[in-house]
C-alpha positions in Angstrom: 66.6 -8.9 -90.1 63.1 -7.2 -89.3 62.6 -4.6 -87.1 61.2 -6.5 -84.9 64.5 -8.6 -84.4 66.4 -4.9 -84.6 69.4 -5.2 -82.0 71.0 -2.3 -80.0 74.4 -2.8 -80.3 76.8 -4.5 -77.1 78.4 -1.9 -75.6 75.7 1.2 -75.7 74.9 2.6 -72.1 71.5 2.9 -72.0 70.5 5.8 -69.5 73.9 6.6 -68.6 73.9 3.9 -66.4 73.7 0.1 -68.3 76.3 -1.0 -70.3 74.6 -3.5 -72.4 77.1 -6.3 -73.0 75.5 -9.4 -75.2 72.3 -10.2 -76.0 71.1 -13.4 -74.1 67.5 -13.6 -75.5 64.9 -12.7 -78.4 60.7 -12.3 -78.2 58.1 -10.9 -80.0 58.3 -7.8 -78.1 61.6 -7.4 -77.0 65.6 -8.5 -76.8 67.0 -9.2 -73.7 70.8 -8.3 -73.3 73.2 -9.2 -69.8 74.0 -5.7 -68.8 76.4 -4.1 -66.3 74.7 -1.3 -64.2 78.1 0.9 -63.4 76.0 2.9 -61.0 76.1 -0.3 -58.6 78.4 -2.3 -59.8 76.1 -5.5 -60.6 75.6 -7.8 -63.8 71.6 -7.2 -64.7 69.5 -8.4 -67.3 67.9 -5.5 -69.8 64.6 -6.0 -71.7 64.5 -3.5 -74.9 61.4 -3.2 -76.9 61.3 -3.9 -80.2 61.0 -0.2 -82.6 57.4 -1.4 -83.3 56.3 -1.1 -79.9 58.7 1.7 -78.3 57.7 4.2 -80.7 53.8 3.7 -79.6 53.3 5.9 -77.2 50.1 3.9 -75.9 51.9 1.5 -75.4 54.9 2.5 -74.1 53.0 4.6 -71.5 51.5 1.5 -70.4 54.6 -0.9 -70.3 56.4 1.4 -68.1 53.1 2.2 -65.4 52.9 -2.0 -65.5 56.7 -2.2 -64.8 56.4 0.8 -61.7 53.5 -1.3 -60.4 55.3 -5.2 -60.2 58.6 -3.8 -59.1 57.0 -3.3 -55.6 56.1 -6.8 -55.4 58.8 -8.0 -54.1 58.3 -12.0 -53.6 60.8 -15.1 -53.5 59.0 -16.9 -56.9 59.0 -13.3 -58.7 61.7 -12.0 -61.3 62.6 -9.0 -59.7 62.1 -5.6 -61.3 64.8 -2.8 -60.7 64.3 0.1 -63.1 62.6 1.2 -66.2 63.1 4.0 -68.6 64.2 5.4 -72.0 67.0 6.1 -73.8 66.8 8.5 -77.1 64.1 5.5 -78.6 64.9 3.0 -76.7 62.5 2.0 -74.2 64.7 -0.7 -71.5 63.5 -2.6 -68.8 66.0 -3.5 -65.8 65.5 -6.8 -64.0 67.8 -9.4 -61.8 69.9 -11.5 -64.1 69.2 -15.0 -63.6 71.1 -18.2 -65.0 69.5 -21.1 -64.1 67.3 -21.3 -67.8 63.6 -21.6 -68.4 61.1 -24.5 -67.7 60.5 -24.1 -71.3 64.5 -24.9 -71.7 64.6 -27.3 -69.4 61.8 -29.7 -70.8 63.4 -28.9 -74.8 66.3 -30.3 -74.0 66.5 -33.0 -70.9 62.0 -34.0 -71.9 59.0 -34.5 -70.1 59.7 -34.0 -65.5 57.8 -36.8 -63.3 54.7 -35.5 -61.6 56.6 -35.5 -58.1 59.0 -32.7 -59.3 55.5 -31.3 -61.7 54.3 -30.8 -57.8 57.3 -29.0 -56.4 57.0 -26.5 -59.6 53.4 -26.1 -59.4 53.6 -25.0 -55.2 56.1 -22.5 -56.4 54.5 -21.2 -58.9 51.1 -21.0 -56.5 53.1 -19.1 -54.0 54.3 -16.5 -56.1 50.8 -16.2 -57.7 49.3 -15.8 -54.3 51.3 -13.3 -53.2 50.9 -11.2 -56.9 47.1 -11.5 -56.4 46.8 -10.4 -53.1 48.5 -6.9 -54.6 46.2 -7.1 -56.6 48.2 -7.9 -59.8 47.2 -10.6 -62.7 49.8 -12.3 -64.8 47.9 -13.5 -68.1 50.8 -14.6 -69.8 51.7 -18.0 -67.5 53.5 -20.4 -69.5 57.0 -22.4 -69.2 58.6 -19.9 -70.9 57.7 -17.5 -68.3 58.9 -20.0 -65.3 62.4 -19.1 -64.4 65.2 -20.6 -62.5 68.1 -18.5 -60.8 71.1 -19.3 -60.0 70.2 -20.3 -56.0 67.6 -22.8 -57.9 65.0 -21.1 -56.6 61.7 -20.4 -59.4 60.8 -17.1 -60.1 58.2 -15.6 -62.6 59.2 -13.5 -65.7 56.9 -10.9 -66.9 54.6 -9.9 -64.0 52.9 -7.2 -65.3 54.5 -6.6 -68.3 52.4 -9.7 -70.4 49.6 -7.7 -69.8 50.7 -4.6 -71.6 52.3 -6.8 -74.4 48.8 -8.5 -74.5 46.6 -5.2 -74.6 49.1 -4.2 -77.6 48.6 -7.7 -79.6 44.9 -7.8 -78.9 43.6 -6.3 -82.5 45.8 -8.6 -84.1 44.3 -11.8 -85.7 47.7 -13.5 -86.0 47.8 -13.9 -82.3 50.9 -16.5 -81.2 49.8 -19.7 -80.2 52.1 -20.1 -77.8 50.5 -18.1 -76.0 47.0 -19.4 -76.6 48.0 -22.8 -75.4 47.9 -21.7 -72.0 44.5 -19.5 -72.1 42.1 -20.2 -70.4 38.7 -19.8 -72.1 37.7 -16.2 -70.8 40.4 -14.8 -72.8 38.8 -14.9 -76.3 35.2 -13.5 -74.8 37.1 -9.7 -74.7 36.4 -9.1 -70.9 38.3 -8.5 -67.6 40.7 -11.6 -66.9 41.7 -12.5 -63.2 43.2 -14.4 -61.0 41.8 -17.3 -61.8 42.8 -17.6 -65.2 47.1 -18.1 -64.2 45.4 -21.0 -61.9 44.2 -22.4 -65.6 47.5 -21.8 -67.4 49.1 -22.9 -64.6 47.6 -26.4 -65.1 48.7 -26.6 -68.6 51.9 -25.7 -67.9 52.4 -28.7 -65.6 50.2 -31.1 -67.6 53.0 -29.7 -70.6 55.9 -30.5 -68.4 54.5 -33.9 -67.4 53.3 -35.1 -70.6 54.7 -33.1 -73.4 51.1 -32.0 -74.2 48.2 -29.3 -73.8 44.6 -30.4 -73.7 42.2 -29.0 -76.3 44.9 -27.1 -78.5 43.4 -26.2 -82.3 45.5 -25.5 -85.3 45.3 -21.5 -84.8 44.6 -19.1 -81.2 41.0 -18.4 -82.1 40.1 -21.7 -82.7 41.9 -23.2 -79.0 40.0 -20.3 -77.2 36.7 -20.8 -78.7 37.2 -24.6 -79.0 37.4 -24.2 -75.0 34.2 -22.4 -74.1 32.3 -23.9 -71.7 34.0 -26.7 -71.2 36.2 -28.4 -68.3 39.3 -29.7 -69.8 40.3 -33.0 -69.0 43.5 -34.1 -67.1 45.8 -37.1 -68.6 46.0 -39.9 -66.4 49.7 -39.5 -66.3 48.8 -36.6 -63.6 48.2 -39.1 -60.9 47.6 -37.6 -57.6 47.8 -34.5 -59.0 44.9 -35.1 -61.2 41.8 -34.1 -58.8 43.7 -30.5 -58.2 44.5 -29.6 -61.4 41.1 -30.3 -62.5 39.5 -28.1 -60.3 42.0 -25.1 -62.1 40.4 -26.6 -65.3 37.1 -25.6 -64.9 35.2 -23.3 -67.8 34.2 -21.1 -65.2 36.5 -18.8 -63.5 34.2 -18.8 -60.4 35.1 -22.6 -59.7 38.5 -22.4 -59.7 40.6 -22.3 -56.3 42.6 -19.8 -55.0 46.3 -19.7 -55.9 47.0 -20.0 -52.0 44.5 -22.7 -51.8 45.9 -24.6 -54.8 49.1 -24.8 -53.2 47.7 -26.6 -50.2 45.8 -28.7 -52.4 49.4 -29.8 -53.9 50.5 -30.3 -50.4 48.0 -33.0 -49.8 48.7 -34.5 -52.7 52.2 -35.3 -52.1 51.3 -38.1 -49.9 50.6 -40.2 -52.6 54.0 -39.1 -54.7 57.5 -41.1 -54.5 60.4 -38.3 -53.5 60.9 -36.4 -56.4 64.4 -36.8 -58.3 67.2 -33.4 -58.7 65.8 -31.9 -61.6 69.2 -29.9 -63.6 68.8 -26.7 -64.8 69.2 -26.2 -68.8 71.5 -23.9 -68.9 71.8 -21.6 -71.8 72.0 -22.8 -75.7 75.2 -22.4 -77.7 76.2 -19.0 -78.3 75.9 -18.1 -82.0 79.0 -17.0 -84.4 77.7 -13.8 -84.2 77.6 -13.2 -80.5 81.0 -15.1 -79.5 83.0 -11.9 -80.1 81.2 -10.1 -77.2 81.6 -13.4 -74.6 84.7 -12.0 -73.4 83.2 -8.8 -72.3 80.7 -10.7 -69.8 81.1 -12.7 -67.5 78.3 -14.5 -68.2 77.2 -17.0 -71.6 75.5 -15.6 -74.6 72.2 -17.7 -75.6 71.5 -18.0 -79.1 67.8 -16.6 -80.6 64.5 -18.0 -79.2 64.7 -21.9 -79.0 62.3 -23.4 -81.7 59.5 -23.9 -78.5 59.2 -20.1 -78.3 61.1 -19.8 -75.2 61.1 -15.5 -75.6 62.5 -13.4 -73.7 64.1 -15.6 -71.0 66.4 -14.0 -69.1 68.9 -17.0 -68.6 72.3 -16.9 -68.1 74.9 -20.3 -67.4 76.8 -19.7 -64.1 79.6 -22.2 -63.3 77.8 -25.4 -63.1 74.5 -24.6 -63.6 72.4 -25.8 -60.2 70.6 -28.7 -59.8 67.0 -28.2 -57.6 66.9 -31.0 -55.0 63.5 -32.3 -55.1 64.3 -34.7 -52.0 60.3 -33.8 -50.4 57.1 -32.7 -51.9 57.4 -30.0 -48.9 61.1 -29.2 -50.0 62.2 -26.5 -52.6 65.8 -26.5 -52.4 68.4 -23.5 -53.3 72.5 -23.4 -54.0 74.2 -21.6 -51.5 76.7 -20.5 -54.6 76.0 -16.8 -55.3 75.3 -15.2 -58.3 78.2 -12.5 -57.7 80.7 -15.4 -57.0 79.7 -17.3 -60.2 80.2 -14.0 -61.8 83.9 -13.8 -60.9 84.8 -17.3 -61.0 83.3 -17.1 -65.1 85.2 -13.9 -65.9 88.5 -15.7 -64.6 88.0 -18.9 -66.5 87.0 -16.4 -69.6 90.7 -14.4 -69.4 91.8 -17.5 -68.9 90.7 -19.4 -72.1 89.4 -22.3 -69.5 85.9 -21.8 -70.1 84.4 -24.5 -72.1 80.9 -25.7 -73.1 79.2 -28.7 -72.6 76.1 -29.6 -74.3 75.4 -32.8 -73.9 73.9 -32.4 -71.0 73.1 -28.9 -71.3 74.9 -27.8 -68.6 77.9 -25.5 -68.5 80.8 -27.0 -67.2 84.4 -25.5 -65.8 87.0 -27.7 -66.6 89.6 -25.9 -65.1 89.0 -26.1 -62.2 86.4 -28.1 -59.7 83.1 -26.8 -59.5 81.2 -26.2 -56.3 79.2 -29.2 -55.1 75.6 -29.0 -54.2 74.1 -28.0 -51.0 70.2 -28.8 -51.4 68.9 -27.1 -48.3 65.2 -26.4 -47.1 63.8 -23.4 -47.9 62.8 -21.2 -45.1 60.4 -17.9 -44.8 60.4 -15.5 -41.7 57.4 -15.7 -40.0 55.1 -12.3 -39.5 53.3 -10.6 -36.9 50.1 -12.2 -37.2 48.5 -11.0 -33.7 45.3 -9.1 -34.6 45.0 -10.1 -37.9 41.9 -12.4 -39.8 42.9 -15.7 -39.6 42.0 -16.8 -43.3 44.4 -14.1 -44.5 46.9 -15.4 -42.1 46.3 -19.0 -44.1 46.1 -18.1 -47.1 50.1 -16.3 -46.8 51.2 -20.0 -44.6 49.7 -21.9 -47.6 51.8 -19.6 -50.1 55.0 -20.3 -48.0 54.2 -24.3 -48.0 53.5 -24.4 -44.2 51.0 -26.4 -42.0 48.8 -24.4 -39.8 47.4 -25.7 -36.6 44.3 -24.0 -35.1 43.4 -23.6 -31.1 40.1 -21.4 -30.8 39.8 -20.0 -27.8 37.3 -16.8 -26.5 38.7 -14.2 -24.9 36.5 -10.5 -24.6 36.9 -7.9 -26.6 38.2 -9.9 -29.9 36.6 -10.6 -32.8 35.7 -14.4 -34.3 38.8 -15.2 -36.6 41.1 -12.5 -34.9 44.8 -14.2 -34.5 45.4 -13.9 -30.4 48.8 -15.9 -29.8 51.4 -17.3 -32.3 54.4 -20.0 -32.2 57.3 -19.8 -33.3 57.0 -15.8 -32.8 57.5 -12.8 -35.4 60.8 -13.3 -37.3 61.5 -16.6 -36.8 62.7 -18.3 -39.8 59.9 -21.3 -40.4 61.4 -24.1 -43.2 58.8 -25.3 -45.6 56.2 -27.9 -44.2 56.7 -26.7 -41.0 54.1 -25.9 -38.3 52.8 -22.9 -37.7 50.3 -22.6 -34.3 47.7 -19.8 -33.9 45.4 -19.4 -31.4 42.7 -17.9 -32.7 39.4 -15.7 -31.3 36.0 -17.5 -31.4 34.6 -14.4 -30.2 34.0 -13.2 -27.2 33.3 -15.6 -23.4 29.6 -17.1 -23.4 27.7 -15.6 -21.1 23.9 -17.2 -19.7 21.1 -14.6 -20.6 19.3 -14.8 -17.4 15.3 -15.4 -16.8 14.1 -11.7 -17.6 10.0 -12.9 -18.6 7.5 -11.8 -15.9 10.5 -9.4 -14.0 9.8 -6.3 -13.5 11.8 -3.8 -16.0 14.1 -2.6 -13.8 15.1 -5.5 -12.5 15.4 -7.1 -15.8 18.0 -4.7 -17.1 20.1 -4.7 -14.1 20.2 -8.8 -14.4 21.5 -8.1 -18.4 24.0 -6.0 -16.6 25.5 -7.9 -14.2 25.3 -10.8 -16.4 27.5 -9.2 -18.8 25.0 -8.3 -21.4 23.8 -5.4 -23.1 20.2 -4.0 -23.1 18.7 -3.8 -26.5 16.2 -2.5 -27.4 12.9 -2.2 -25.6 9.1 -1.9 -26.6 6.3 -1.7 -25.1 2.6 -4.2 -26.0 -0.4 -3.5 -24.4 -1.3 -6.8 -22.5 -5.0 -7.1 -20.5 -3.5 -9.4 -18.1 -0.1 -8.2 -17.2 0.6 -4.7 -15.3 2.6 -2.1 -17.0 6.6 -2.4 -16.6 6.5 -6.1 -16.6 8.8 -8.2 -19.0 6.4 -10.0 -21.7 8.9 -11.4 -24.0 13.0 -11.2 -24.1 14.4 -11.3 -27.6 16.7 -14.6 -26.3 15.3 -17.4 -24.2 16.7 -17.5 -20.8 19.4 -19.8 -20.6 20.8 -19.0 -23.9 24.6 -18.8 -23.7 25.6 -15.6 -26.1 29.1 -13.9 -26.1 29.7 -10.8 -23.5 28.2 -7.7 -24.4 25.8 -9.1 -27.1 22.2 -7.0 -26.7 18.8 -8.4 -25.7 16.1 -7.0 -26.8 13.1 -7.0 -24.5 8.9 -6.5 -25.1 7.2 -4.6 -21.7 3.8 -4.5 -20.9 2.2 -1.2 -21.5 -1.0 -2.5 -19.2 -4.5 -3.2 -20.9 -4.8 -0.9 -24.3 -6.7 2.5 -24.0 -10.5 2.8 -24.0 -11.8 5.1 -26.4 -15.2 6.6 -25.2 -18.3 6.0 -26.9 -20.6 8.6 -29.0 -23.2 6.9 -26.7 -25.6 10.6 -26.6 -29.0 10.0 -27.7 -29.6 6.2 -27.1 -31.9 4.6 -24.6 -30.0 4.9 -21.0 -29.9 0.4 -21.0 -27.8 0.8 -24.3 -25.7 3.1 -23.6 -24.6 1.5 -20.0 -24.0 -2.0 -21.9 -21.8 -0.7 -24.9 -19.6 0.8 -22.1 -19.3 -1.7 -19.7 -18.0 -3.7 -22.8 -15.1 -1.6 -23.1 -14.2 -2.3 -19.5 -15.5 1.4 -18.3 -17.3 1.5 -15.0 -20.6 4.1 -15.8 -22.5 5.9 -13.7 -25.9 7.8 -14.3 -27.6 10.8 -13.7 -30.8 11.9 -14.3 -32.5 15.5 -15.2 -35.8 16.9 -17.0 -35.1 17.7 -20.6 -37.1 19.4 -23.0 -35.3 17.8 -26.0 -34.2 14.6 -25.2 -36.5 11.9 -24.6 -37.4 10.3 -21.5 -34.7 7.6 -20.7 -32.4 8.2 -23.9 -28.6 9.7 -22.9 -28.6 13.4 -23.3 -24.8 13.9 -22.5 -21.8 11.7 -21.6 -18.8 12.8 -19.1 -15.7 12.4 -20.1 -16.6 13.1 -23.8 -16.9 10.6 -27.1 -13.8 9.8 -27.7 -11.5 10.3 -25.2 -9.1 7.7 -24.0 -9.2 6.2 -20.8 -7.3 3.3 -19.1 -9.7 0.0 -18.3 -11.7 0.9 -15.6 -12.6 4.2 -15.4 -15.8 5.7 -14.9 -18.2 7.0 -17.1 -20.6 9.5 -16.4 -24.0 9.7 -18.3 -26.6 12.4 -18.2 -30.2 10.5 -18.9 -33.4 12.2 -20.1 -36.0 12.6 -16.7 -38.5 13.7 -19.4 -40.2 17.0 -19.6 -40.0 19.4 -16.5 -42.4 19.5 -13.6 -44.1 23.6 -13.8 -46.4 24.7 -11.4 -50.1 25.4 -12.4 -50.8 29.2 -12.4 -53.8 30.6 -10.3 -56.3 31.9 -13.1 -59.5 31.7 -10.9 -61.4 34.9 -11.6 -59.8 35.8 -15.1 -62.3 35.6 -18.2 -62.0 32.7 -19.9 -60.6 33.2 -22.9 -57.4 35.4 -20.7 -57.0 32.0 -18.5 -56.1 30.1 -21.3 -53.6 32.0 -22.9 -51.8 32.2 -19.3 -52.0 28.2 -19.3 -50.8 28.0 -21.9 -47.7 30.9 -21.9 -46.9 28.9 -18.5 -46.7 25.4 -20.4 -49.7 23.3 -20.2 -52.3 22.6 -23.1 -56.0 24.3 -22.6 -57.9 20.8 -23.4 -61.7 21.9 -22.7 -63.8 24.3 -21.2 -66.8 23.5 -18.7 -69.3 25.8 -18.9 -70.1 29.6 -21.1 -67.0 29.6 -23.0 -66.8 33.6 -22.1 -67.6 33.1 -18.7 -65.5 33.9 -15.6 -63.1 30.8 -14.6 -64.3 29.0 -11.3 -61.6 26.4 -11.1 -59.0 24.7 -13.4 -58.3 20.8 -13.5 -55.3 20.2 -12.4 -56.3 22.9 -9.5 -53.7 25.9 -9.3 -51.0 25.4 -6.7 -50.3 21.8 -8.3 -46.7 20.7 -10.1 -47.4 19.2 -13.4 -44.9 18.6 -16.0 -45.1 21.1 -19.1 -47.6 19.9 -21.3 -49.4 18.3 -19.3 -53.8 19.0 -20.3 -56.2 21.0 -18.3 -59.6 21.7 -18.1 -61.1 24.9 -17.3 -64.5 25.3 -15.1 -66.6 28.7 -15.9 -70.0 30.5 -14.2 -71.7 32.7 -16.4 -71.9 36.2 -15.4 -68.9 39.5 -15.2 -65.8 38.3 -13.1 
């Protein structure tokens, strides 16, 4: 016996608390024993690691956080998870004890299922997977080994969360099982992040295996299957039928195009229209005990299996109780469950065991009690209590009614105040118990009541906002364009054409004329008076002009402008400019009398130019042409008239 395979003996409490009892199972990373927890007074199944594994402390670390994490799952398709720990070396993992056998089991010994009872497995197994994805949690490990029948008939899922930590630890080895690799989907060799979508893949090979007996694209080792399936859409066996078209989709090379678990399962739903009722499918039962574990049968009241099934069925935690159940398969909507508890099979096995009544019947794989009458089946409809869906997102909402198998009917309706999607009335109410395939009814929030955005273009600003107001709306926000036609505070443009029918309280955005745009005066100072006028009047100023004598400027040019270059002024203002008279008008200054030379230099200090002299150029000034007394403008020639002789 390896180490692997190394046993802890029947009767060891592990934690002071589990009496380990018989060991009901064997895998690569663990032995599975029935278990009595004395603490509660219940029959449990106990996973112990192998010594390989439970003295890494990587790994262990790791197998116990994953087991923390699943046990708060809590979901109808999951194996339940009650209690981890470790004992001296022994690392144990506590979970519900469940007898109704394996998928794996069930197709080794009674063959191939028809694809109406392939359906009813694979809207299980979609439930369960919703629900674990939505936490957030990944199996990678789904396979029919892993699919799990209890003693109510009801499917659960083994190994939700722990596969992952038994996969981390196998991934550096190149002897990987291929049991495992039958089932992978093609992102699993490429060393990256696996996720939801890859149980949808496995999940299709486990029901085209329970179908047909066969996996798609399967190579001779685990590295050769995963490479062998990169980048490529496996294809589905005819023998699929209806449920070809969905399992397809969950075939796809890329992760991206595969549904939903939630939306697989409605996708399953539809297809059962084109499906005959499905036959009871019987459980498997457990395998016949070996020589080595009958001694401890009378210490459980449970059966012993033997070691892993040839098909690699590891690790099941599968126990025969009283006739093991049948699942009614009477509707592709159904999933039956016996109403024969596990506590009540318990007792009724421990009495046949004192007894010495208990036998075995393999033939059909079943166990049966021959000493007495075994209790007849009781398929029933499985039902789910409905939640408190007011408030919440509708497609959350349909994604949980598609785990639970039921039929959603939608009334929109708008009501202020919600959001679009938002869940606003439900039927039946909170807590009712709603059978599978029935009908759930939401009402849910289009949004809020459509309201008419009213005619708000050419209205005055104020009165534009107070018609958003009463029309329910919301004022956005507003701008302002400068507009040469339209006076300030009018409406120009509304950001949604009147008429428009928008939900209560959305915001319209407006654009308001500022009036015409600002004029900028012109640097008009220095040009002729005509050119000055014109490039003003062309910015829509009004100009006015004033005149004065200037020494500087020339006649008729612009010597100043009022406001200045370059202020801004609305259209229409006035404009001011000061024009150029030319030079000043100065009066001639009386020089009659004064020598000649003397007159011209007072000419000249007062402004005008000394052109000639008539007469003795040092004679005494008779007269001067322009005559004194006389306004000239400065500059302006004269002639002086002398007489010879003293002043």
């Amino acid at each position: 016996m390896t180490s692997t395979d190394q046993r802890t003996p029947p009767g060891r409490v592990l934690g002071g608390r589990y009496r380990l009892l018989t060991r009901i199972g064997v895998g690569a990373s663990a032995s599975v024993y029935a278990a009595q927890d004395v603490a509660l007074e219940r029959y449990v199944a106990v996973k112990v690691l192998h010594a390989g594994l439970a003295t890494d402390p990587k790994f262990v670390r790791r197998f116990r956080a994953e087991a923390t994490a699943t046990a708060a799952l809590g979901h109808e398709h999951l194996v339940a998870v009650h209690d981890t720990g470790q004992d001296g070396a022994v690392v144990y993992l506590v979970q519900e004890l469940l007898t109704g056998g394996s998928l794996r089991r069930l197709l080794d010994v009674s063959g191939p299922i028809d694809t109406s009872q392939a359906l009813v497995v694979g809207r299980a197994l979609g439930r369960g997977l919703a629900h674990a994805h939505a936490a957030g949690f990944v199996h990678r490990d789904i396979k029919p080994a892993n699919v799990l029948f209890g003693s109510d008939g009801r499917l659960r899922i083994a190994d939700f969360g722990i596969a992952k930590a038994v996969l981390d630890a196998n991934r550096t080895e190149t002897d990987a099982a291929l049991g495992t690799a039958r089932y992978a989907p093609p992102e699993q060799g490429l060393g990256g992040p696996i996720g939801p979508a890859a149980d949808l893949y496995a999940t299709a090979l486990t029901l085209i295996d329970a179908v047909t007996g066969t996996v798609p694209l399967v190579a001779d080792s685990a590295v050769a299957t995963l490479v062998g399936r990169q980048g490529v859409d496996l294809p589905v066996p005819d023998e699929m039928g209806p449920l070809a078209p969905v399992l397809a989709e969950a075939l796809r090379a890329d992760p991206a195009a595969r549904p939903p678990a939630a939306t697989f399962v409605r996708q399953l739903t539809t297809a059962a229209s084109g499906l005959r009722r499905p036959a009871p499918l019987p459980l498997p039962g457990l395998p016949r005990p070996t020589t080595d574990d009958t001694a401890a049968v009378a210490a459980v009241p449970v059966s012993p299996t033997t070691t892993p099934t040839p098909s690699g069925d590891e690790g099941t935690l599968v126990l025969g109780a009283g006739d093991a159940p049948t699942i009614d398969l009477r509707t592709a909507s159904e999933e039956p469950r016996r109403r024969f508890g596990l506590a009540g099979a318990l007792v009724v096995l421990l009495g046949f065991a004192i007894a010495g009544g208990l036998a075995w019947a393999w033939s059909t794989g079943r166990l049966t009690i021959e000493a007495g009458e075994s209790e007849p089946e009781v398929p029933v409809v499985e039902t789910f209590p409905v939640g408190d869906y007011v408030g919440r997102d509708v497609d959350r909402v349909l994604g949980e009614a598609g785990a639970r198998g039921w039929r959603v009917d939608e009334v929109t309706e708008r009501r202020d105040g919600t959001e679009p999607g938002e869940v606003l009335q439900q039927s039946p109410l909170p807590g009712t118990r709603l059978e599978e395939g029935g009908s759930l009814t939401l009402v849910v929030s289009e949004g809020s009541v459509l309201r008419e955005v009213p005619e708000l273009v050419a209205a005055d600003r104020a009165v534009a906002e107070a018609a958003l107001t009463s029309a329910g709306l919301e004022i956005g926000a507003v701008t302002g364009r400068f507009d040469e036609s339209v006076p300030a505070g009018v409406v120009l443009e509304a950001g949604i054409a009147a008429g428009t029918e928008v939900e209560t309280g959305t915001a319209v955005d407006m654009v308001v004329s500022d009036g015409p745009e600002p004029r900028l005066v012109a640097p008009v100072a220095g040009l002729p008076v005509a050119e000055a006028v014109a490039a003003l009047e062309e910015l829509g100023l009004t100009v006015t002009t004033v005149r004065e004598p200037s020494e500087t400027v020339e006649l008729d040019h612009v010597i100043s402008v009022t406001p200045a270059a370059g202020t801004s002024l609305a259209r229409g203002d006035g404009v001011e400019l000061t024009v150029s008279d030319g030079l000043p008008f100065i009066e001639v200054p009386n020089v009659v009398g004064t020598a000649a030379a003397a007159a011209a230099e007072q000419l000249g200090a007062a402004g005008f130019v000394v052109v000639d002299t008539i007469g003795p150029p040092n004679g005494t000034v008779l007269a001067t042409d322009p005559p004194a007394g006389e306004f000239h403008r400065k500059g302006t020639a004269i002639r002086i008239v002398t007489r010879l002789g003293a002043p």
